[in-house]
N, C-alpha and C positions, 0 to 999 in steps of 0.2 A: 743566391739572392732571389728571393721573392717579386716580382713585378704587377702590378695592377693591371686592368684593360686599360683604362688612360694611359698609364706609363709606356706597355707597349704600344698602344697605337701613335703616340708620341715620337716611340722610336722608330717606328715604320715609317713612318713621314719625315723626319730630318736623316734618316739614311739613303731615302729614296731618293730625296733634295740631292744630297752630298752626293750619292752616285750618277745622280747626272749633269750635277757638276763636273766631276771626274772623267764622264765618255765625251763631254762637251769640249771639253778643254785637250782632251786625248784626240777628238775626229779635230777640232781647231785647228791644232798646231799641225797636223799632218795634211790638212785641205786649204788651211791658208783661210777658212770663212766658218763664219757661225751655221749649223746645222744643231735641230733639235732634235736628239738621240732619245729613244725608247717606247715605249709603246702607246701610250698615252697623247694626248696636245698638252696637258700640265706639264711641268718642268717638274718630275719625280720620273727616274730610273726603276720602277717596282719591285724589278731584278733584284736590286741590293736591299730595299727592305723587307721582301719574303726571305732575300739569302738571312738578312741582319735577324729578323725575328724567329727563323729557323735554329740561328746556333745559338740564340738566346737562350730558348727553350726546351733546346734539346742537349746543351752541351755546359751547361753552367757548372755540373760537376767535374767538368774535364780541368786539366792544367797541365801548363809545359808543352810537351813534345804529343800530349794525346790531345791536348788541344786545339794545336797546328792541324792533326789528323782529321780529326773530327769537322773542323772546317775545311778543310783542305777535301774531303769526301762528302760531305753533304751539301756544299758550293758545287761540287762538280756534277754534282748529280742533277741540283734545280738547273745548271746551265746546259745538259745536257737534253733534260726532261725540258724544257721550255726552248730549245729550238726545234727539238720533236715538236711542240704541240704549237710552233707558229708555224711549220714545214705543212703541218696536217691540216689547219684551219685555213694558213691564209695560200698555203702552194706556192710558200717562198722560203729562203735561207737566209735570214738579216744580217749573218756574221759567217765566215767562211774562216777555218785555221789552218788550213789546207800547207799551207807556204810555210805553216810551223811545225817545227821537229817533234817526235812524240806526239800527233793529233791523233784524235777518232774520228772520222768521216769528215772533219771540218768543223764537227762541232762542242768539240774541248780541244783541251792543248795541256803540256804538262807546266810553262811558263803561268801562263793563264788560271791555273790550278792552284800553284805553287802561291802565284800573290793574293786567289782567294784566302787560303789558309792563313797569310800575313794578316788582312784582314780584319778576319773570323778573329785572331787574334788580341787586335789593335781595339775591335771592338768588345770583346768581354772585357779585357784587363784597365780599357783606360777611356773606350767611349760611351760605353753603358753610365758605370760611376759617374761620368760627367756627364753627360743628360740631363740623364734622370734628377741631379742638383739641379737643375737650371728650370728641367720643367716644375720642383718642387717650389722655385722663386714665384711663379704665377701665381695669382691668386686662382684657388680653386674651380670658381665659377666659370672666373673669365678662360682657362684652360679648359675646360670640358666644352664651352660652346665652341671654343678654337677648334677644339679637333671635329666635332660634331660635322662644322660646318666643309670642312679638309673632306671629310669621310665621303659628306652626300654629295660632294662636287667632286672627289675621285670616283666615286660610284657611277654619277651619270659620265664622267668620260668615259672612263669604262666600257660600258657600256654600248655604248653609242660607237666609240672608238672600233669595239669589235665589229657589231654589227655592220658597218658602213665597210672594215676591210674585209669580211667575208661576201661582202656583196649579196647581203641577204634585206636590205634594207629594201622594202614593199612600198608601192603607191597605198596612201589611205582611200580606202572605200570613198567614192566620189558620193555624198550628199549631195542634200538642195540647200541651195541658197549658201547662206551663210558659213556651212561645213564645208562647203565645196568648194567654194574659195579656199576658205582657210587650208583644206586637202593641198588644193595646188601649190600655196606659200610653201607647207611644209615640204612636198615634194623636191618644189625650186630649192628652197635650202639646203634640204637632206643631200642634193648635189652637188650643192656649191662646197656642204661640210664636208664631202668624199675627197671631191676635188683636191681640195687643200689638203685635207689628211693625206691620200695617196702621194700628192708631190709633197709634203716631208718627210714622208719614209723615205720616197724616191733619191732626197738628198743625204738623208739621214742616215740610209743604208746604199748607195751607191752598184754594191757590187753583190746586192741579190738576184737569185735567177729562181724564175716561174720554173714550178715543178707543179704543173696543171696532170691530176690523176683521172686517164680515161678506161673507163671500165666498159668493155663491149658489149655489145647491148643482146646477147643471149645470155648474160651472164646477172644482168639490172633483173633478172626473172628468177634468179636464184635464192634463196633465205641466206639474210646473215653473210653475202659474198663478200671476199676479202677481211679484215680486218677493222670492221665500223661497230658502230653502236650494239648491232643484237650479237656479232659475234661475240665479242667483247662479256656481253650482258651474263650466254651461257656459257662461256667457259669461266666466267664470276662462280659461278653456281657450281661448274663440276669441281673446279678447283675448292670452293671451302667443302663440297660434300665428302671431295678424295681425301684432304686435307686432314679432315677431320677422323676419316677413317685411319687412314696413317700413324696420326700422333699414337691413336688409342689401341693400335695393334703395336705401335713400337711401346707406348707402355707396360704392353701387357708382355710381351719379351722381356724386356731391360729387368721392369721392377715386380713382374708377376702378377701385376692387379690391371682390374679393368677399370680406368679411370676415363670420365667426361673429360671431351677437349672441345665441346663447343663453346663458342662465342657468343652465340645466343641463347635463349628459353626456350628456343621454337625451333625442332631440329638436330641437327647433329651436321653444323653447320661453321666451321671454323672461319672467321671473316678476316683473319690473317693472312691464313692461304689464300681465300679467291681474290682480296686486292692484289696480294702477290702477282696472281694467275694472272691476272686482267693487266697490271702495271709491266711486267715482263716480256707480256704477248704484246703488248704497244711496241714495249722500246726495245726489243731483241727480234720481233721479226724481220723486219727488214738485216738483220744480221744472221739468219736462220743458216744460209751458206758457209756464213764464216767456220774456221775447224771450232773442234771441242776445246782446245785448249782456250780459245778463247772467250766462249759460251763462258768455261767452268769460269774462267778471272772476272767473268762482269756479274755471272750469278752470284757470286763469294763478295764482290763489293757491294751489290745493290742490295742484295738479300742482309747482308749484314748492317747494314747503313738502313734498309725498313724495317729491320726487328728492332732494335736501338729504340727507329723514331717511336714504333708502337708501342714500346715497354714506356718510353716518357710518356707517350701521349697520355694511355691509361692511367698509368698512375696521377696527371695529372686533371683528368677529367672525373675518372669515376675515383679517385683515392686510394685505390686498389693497386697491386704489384701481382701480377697473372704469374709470371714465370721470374727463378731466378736463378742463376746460371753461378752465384758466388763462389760454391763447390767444384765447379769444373775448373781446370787449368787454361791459365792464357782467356780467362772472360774479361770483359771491361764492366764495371761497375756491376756485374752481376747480369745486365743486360744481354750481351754475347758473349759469343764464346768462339774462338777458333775450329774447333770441330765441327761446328754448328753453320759457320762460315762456309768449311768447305762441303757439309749438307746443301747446305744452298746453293753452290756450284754445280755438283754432280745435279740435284733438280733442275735446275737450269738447261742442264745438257738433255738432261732424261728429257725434260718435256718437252723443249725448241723441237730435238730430231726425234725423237721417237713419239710422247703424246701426240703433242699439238695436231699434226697432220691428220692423225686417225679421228681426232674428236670436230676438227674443224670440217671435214670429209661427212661426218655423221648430222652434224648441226646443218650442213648444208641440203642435206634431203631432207630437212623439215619441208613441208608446205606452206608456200608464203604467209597467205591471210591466218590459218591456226598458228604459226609459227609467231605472228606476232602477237595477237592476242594474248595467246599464254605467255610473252614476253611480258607484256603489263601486267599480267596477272601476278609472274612475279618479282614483278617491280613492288606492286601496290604489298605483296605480302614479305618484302627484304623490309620494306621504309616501318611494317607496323612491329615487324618483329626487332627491328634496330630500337624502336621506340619504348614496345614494352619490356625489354630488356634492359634499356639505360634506365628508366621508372624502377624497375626494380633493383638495380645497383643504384643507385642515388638514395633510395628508401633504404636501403642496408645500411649506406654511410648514414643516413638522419638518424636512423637505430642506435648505432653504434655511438654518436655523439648521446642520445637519449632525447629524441628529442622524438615527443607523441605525436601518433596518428589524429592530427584535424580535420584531414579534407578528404573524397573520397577514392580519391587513388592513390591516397598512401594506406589507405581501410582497406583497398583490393589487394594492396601490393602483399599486404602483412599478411594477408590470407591467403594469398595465392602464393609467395613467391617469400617466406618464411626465412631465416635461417640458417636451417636445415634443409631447404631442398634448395635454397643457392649454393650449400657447401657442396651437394651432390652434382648440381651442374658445375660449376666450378672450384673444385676440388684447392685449388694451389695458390689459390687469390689471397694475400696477404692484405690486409687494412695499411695505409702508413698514412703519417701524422703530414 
């Protein structure tokens, strides 16, 4: 089934409701008092409607027992991936599973897992269809300014919500007169709204612990030290250039031809692999110790659970189907494949113990001040080459419907980016309806 932007965002916000209903009512009855759970000061859980719009969108073709799966693996991953990145931001753990049988560091569990997937389930088969009726009762209008108004008032908490628990929230530049005043109001509040927020986490999550990250200060002079932004940025970069190189040597073994495996127009630059790079080096470093066996089980789930989301994603953004796997044995919908699975294991291991170290070692003798420089430099040339690349898949699909060059960047696209030389950069891209 098909979903609109209103429809989803629709679902996003009464899932997010219902899920913290559900922590509210769960922290309730085991504390004996009302605490507002989740991240936000709204009463929405966001948890459940990034988990609820993820298996929307990415698993509507599933059913039965691959269904359970599919939610039951891609819940556990947002939950996994987002106590990572409050652990990183705010230098806390808001949820600990420590005390439950089958955890990961505390932050999944297999109980926990097990009732995502119920879920993921509950909502394809029987909360989706019923929504979605309910939102179609509204009159048009009056739904669209509904959610509009939902969106920009989730936005600014948001927002502000983070800001204030990163403790990144600044004095305003003290003006004269008038702004200077007003400087101070905003200050006083801006404390008052920390305040408050902090003591609701503080109730909300009871038994998180400060994991304050000190980094020694001959080391604050190093480029890219540790695991932050620029390291991040260039193992982005080595990861889709290796990436890229890889595909197109194991093609040219397998199937004898030299075929394009970039993801862009500009390059030979695979952007499969370096989010790979970048998403694995986050959430498997701190597990860098742990044995190989374990490496290879989380490479093989994560790795297979991000080729998945990008094979929907694409196809649901540019119309296109890049790769597809229906030929090999043991695939799901064409998307993976079990062999392909435990590729992504064995990578996982290769790069954790062996890469990583030696590229992180090399990135770190950059010189600071050129070292970032060229970091924006190629920031500003990933963002133009993501740009001119989506411009010219979006003008293929216009193509393909038939629909003529009016304006002038679909006159550039037609001339530059033809085709015939999209077939050549991307060889394997099927059109679907």
């Amino acid at each position: 089934m098909t979903y609109s932007g209103y429809e989803l965002l629709w679902l996003f916000f009464v899932y997010s409701f219902l899920g913290w209903v559900l922590e509210t009512v769960v922290a309730a009855a085991g504390r004996r008092q009302f605490v507002n759970r989740g991240l936000v000061n709204a009463p929405l859980c966001i948890i459940y409607g990034f988990s609820a719009l993820a298996v929307t969108l990415t698993c509507g073709e599933l059913h039965g027992i691959w269904l359970f799966a599919g939610g039951f693996i891609l819940s556990t991953v947002i939950e996994w991936t987002a106590g990572h990145c409050i652990e990183y931001f705010y230098h806390e753990r808001w949820w600990d599973y420590s005390g439950v049988k089958w955890n990961l560091d505390g932050y999944i569990c297999l109980p926990a897992s097990v009732a995502w997937g119920l879920l993921c389930v509950a909502v394809m088969e029987w909360g989706n269809p019923l929504l979605t009726d309910a939102y179609d009762m509204l009159p048009g209008l009056v739904g669209e300014i509904l959610l509009g108004i939902l969106t920009a008032i989730l936005a600014v908490d948001i927002v502000a919500t983070l800001c204030l628990l990163s403790g990144r929230s600044r004095r305003m530049e003290q003006w004269e007169d008038v702004d200077a005043w007003l400087s101070g109001i905003s200050s006083t509040l801006g404390k008052k709204i920390y305040g408050w927020t902090d003591r609701r986490i503080r109730r909300a999550y009871p038994k998180a612990e400060h994991h304050a990250k000190v980094v020694p200060e001959e080391k604050k002079k190093v480029f890219a030290y540790g695991c932050g932004f620029y390291k991040i940025l260039w193992l982005f970069f080595a990861g889709a250039f290796l990436g890229d190189i890889v595909e197109t040597l194991f093609c040219r073994i397998t199937a004898g031809v030299w075929m394009s495996r970039s993801s862009v127009v500009w390059g030979p630059f695979s952007l499969v692999w370096g989010i790979a790079i970048g998403a694995a080096t986050l959430l498997l470093y701190r597990y860098r110790d742990r044995s190989d066996h374990f490496l290879f089980l989380a490479g093989m789930f994560l790795g297979g659970a991000y080729e998945y989301i990008c094979s929907v994603f694409t196809e649901l953004v540019f119309g296109k189907v890049f790769w597809d796997y229906s030929k090999i044995p043991f695939n799901l919908g064409g998307r993976i494949n079990l062999l392909y699975c435990f590729f992504w294991g064995i990578a996982a291991v290769v790069w954790i113990k062996g890469l990583y170290p030696k590229l992180s070692s090399w990135i770190e003798r950059i010189p600071m001040k050129p070292g970032k420089i060229l970091s924006w430099i190629l920031v500003v040339f990933l963002c133009c080459n993501i740009l001119v690349s989506s411009m010219a898949l979006e003008r293929s699909s216009e193509r393909a419907k038939g629909i003529p060059a009016t304006q002038t960047w679909q006159k550039i696209m037609d001339e530059t980016y033809d085709d015939s030389t999209l077939k050549e950069i991307y060889p394997n891209a099927i059109a679907t309806e």
